[in-house]
C-alpha positions as CSV (number, residue, x, y, z in Angstrom):
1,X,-10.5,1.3,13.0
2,X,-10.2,-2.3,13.7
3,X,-7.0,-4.4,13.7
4,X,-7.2,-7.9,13.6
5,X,-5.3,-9.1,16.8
6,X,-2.3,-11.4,16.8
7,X,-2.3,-14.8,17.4
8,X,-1.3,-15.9,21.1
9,X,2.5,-16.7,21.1
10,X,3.4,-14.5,18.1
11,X,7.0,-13.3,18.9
12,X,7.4,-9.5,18.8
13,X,10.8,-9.6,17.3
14,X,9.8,-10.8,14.5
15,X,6.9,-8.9,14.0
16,X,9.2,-6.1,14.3
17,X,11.3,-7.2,12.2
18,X,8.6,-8.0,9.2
19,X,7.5,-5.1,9.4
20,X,10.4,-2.8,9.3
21,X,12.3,-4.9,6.2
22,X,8.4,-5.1,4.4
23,X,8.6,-1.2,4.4
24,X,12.0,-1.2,3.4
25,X,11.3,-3.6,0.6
26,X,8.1,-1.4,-0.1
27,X,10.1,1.6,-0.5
28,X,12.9,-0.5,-2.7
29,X,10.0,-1.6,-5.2
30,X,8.7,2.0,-5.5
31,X,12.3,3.0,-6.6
32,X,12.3,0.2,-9.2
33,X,9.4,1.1,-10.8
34,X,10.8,4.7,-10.8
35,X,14.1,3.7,-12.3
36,X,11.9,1.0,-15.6
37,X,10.4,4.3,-16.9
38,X,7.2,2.3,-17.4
39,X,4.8,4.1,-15.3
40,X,4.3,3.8,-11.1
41,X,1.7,3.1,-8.7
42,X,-1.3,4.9,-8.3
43,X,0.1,6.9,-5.1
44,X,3.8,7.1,-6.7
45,X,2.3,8.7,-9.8
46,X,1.2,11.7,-7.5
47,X,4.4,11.6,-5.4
48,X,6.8,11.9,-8.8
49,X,4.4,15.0,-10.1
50,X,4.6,16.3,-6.9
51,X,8.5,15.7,-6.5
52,X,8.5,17.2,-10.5
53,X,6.9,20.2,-9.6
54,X,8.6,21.1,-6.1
55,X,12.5,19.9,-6.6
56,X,12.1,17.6,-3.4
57,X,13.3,14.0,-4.1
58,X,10.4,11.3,-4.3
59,X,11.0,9.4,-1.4
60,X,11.0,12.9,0.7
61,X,7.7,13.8,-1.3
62,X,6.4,10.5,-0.1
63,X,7.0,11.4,3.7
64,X,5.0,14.5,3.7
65,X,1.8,13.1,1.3
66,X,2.3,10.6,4.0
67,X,2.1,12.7,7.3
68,X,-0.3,15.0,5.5
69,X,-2.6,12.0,5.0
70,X,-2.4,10.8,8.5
71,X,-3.7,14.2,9.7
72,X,-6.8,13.5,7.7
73,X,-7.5,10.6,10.4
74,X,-8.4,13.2,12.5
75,X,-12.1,14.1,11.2
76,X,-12.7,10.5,10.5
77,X,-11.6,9.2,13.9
78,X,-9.0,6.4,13.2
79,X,-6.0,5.9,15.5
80,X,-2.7,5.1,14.0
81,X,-0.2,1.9,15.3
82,X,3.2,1.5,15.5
83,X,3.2,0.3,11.8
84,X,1.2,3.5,10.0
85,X,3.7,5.9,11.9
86,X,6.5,3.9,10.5
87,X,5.0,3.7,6.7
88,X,5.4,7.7,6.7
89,X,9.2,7.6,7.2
90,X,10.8,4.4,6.2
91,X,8.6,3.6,2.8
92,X,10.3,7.2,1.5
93,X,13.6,7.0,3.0
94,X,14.3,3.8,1.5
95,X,12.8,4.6,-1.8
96,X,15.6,7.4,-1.8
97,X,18.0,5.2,-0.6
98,X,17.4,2.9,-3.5
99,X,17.6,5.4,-6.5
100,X,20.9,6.7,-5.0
101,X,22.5,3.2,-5.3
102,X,20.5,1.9,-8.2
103,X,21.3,3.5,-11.8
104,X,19.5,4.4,-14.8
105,X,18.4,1.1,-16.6
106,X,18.3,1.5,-20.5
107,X,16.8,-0.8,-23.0
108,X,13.1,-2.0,-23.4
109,X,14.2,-5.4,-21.8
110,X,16.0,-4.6,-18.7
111,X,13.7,-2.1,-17.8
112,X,10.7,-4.5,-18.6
113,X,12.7,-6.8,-16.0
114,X,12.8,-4.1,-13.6
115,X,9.6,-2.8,-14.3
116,X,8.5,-6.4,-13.3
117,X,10.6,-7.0,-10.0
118,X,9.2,-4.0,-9.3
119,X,5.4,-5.3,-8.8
120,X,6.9,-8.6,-7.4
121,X,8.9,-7.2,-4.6
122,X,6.1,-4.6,-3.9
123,X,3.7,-8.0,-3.4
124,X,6.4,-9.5,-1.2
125,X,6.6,-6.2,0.6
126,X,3.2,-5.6,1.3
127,X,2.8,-9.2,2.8
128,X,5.2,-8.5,4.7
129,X,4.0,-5.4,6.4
130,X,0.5,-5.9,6.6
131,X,1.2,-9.7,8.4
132,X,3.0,-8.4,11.1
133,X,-0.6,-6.2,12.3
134,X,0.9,-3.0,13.4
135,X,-1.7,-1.1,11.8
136,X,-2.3,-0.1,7.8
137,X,0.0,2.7,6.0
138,X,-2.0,6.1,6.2
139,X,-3.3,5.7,2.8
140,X,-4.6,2.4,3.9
141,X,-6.2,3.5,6.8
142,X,-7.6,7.0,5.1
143,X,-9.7,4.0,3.3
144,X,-10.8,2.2,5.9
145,X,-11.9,5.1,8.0
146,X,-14.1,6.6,4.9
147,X,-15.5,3.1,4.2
148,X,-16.8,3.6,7.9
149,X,-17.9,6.6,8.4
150,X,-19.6,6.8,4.5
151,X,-20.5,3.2,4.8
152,X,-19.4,2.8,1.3
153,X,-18.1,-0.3,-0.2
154,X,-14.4,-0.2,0.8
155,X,-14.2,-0.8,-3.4
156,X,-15.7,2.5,-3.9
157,X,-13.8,4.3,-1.4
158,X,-10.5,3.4,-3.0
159,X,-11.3,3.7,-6.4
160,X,-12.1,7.0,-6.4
161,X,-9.2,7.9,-4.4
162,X,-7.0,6.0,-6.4
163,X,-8.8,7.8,-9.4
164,X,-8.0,11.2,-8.1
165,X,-4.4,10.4,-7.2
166,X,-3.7,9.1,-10.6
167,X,-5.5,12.2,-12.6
168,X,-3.7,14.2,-10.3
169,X,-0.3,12.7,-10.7
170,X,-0.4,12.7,-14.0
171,X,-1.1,16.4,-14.4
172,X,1.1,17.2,-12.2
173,X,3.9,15.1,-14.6
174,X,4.0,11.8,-13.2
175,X,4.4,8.7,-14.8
176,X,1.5,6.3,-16.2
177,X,1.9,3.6,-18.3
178,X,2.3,-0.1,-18.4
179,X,3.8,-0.6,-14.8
180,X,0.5,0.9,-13.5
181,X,-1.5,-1.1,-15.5
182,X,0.6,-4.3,-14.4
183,X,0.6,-3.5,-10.4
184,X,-3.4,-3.2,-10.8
185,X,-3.9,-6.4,-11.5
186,X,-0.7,-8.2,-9.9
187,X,-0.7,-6.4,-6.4
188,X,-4.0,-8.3,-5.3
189,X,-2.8,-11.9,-6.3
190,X,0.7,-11.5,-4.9
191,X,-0.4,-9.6,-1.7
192,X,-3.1,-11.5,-1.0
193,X,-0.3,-14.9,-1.6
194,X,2.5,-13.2,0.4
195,X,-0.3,-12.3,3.5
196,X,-0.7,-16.3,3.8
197,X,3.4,-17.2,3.5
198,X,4.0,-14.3,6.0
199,X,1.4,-14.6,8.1
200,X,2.3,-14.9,11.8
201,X,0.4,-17.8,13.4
202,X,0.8,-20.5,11.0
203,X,-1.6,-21.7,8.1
204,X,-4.7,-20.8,10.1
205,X,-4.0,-17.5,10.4
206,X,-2.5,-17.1,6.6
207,X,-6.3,-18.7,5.7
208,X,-8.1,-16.0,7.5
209,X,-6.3,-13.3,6.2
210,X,-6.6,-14.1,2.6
211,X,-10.1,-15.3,3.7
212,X,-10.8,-11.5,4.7
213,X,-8.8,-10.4,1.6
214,X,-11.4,-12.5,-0.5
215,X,-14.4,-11.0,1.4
216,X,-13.4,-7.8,0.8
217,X,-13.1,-7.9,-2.9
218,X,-16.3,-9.5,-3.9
219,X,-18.3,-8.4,-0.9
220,X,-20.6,-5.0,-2.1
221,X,-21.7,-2.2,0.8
222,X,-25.1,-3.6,1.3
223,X,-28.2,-0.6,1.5
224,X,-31.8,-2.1,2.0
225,X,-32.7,1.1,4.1
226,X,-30.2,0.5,6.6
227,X,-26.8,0.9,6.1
228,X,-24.5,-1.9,7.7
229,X,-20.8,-0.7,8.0
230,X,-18.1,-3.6,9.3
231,X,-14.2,-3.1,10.1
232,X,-12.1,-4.5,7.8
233,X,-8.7,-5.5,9.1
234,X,-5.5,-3.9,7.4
235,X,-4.9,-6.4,4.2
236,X,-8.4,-6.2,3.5
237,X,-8.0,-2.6,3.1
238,X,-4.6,-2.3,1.0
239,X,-5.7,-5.1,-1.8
240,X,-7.5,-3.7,-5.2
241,X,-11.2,-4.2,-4.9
């Protein structure tokens, strides 16, 4: 796995602290989606069937898909950072948090709004997180690590997970419906604008992380008999391809 390093003079405090209150905020917009009724996220589709079928709350759902995920780094060699340790735990504690304070919303418009801030705040979160370069979320990184060791396009690689996850979700009884549909084609704009405001460094590093972001999406897995397999760093592997 490679991580793009941090620009010289970056202060850690701050990338600390980006990165905890994106995860936090990551976890908040999961809960909103939950709470519009319109359908969730690819992965929180499969953590509400799950939750559905087992009793456990979401957000403690999301811990262990997490954790069970991050053992599948194992086989294909990735090493986790301070960051993909800390996605496991605080994305589904404060998704938890979240429902218990926020109610039921009611009414095709507020939950349209919600449903909304949802995606928006996700975006914000995931700029967040992936800008301060602790290392992807385990999902992420499960990605990245097939991508290398496949040497399929990193496109590929996550749409049939995300494929799977959703079929499965959805069998299981989570929800799909418009909110997914929205967050497939919002979350790569707004992370990939969120990456450049957060980005630690200054403009030139916010350019070369949405430069990388833009690579990554158009880019195909190129096989003329040999097959040429590059790292991406950690936003390039969290946007939609």
């Amino acid at each position: 796995m490679s991580i793009t390093p941090v620009p010289r003079g970056a202060h850690l405090t701050r990338r600390l602290i980006q990165l905890y209150v994106g995860l936090a905020l990551y976890g908040a917009s999961s809960a909103l989606l939950v709470r519009a009724g319109l359908g969730l996220e690819p992965w929180g589709v499969l953590h509400q069937g799950l939750a559905e079928r087992t009793g456990l709350s979401i957000g403690v759902v999301s811990i262990i898909v997490g954790a069970v995920v991050l053992l599948l780094w194992i086989p294909i060699r990735q090493r986790p950072g301070l960051g993909t340790v800390s996605n496991v735990f605080a994305i589904g504690i404060a998704m938890d948090g979240t429902l218990a304070l926020v109610p039921d919303v009611h009414g095709l418009a507020a939950e349209i709004a919600v449903m909304v801030a949802g995606v928006v705040v996700n975006g914000v979160a995931t700029g967040l997180y992936i800008a301060a370069r602790f290392g992807p979320g385990p999902r992420d990184g499960l990605m990245t690590g097939l991508h290398l060791r496949t040497g399929r396009s990193i496109r590929l690689v996550r749409t049939l997970i995300e494929v799977a996850v959703v079929a499965t979700g959805f069998v299981l009884g989570g929800s799909l419906g418009a909110g997914t549909v929205l967050y497939a084609l919002a979350i790569g704009p707004l992370a990939q604008f969120f990456l450049r405001f957060f980005a630690i460094g200054g403009e030139a590093a916010g350019k070369t992380a949405a430069k990388a972001a833009d690579e990554a999406a158009v880019a195909p897995a190129r096989d003329n008999g040999e097959t040429t397999v590059t790292a991406p760093t950690p936003e390039q592997a969290i946007l939609p391809k």
